[in-house]
C-alpha positions as CSV (number, residue, x, y, z in Angstrom):
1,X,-44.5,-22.1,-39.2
2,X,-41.2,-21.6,-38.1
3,X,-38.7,-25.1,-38.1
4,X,-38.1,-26.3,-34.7
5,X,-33.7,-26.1,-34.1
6,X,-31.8,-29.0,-34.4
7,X,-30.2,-30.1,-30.6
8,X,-27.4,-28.5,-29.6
9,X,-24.8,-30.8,-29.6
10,X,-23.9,-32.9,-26.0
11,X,-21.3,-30.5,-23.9
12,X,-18.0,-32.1,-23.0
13,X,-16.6,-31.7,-19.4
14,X,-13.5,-29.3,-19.3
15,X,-10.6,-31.4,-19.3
16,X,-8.7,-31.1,-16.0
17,X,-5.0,-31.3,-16.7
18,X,-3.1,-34.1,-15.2
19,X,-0.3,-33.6,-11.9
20,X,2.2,-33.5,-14.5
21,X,0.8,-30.8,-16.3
22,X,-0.6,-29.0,-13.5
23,X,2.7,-29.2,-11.9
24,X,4.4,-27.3,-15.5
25,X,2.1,-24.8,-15.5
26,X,2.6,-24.1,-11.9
27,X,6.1,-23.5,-12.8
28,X,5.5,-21.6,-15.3
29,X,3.5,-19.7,-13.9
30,X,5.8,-18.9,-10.9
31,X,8.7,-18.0,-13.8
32,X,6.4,-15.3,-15.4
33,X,5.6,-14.0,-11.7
34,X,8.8,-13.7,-10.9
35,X,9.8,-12.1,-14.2
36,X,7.2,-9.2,-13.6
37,X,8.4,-8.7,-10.5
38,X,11.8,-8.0,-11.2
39,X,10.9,-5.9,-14.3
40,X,8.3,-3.6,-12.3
41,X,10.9,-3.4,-9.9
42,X,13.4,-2.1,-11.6
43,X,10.9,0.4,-14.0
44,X,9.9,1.5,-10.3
45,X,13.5,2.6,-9.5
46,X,14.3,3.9,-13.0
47,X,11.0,6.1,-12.6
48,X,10.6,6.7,-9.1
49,X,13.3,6.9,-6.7
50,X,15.6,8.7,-9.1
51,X,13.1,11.4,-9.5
52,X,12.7,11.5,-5.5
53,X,16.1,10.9,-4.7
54,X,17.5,13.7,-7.4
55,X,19.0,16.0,-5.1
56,X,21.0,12.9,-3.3
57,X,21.8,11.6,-6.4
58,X,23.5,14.5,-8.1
59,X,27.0,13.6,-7.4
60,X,27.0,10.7,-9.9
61,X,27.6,11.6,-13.5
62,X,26.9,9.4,-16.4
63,X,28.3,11.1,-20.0
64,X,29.1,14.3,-18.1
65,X,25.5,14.6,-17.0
66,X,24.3,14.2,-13.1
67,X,22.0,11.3,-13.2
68,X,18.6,12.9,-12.7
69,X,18.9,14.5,-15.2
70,X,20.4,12.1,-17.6
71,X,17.0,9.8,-16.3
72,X,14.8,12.5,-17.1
73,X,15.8,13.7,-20.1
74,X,16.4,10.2,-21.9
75,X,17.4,7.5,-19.5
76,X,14.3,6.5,-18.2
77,X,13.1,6.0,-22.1
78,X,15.9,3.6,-22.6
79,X,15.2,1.3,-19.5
80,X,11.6,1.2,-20.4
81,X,12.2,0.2,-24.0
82,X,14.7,-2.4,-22.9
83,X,12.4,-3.7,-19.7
84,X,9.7,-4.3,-22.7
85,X,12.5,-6.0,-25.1
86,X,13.7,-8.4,-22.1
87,X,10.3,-9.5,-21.2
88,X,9.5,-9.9,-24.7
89,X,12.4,-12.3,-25.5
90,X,12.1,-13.9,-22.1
91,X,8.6,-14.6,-22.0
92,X,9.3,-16.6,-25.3
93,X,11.5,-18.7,-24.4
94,X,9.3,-19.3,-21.5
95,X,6.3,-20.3,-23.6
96,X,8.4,-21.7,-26.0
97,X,9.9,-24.1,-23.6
98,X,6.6,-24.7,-22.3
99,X,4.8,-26.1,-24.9
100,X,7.9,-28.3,-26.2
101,X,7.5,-29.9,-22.7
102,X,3.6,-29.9,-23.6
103,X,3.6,-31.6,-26.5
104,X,5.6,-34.9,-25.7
């Protein structure tokens, strides 16, 4: 015969956080919203409107190339690897700051 399971052990209600807490994460939260914002704004404009805008944009030069091209070829790499650097290092001192204010 097969043994009967022992109880599962009682469930404990979620614990809601505090205002204080609630009000930290809030901010938080609004910080790392407003950080993706900015950062998908400016990987919009590196990858879009310089492609769309190329033949406006022609007459500006940066290290002897017209900047379309300059975006194309290599540019628009750069500002992507940098936008994931910057919200790398941002986002840590985010959380970082965070959880020092969590734990007092």
């Amino acid at each position: 015969m097969d043994k009967p399971s022992p109880p599962a052990p009682p469930l404990r209600p979620a614990r809601t956080p505090g205002p204080e807490l609630q009000a930290r994460l809030d901010t938080h939260w609004r910080k790392t919203r407003r950080l993706t914002a900015i950062l998908l704004l400016v990987w919009l404009l590196t990858g879009f409107l310089t492609v769309f805008y190329a033949r406006e944009l022609l007459h500006l030069n940066l290290f002897g190339w017209p900047l379309p091209f300059y975006m194309a070829a290599q540019g628009a790499s750069l500002v992507y690897l940098a936008i994931i650097a910057f919200y790398a290092w941002r986002m840590r001192r985010l959380d970082r700051a965070f959880h020092v204010e969590e734990k007092t």
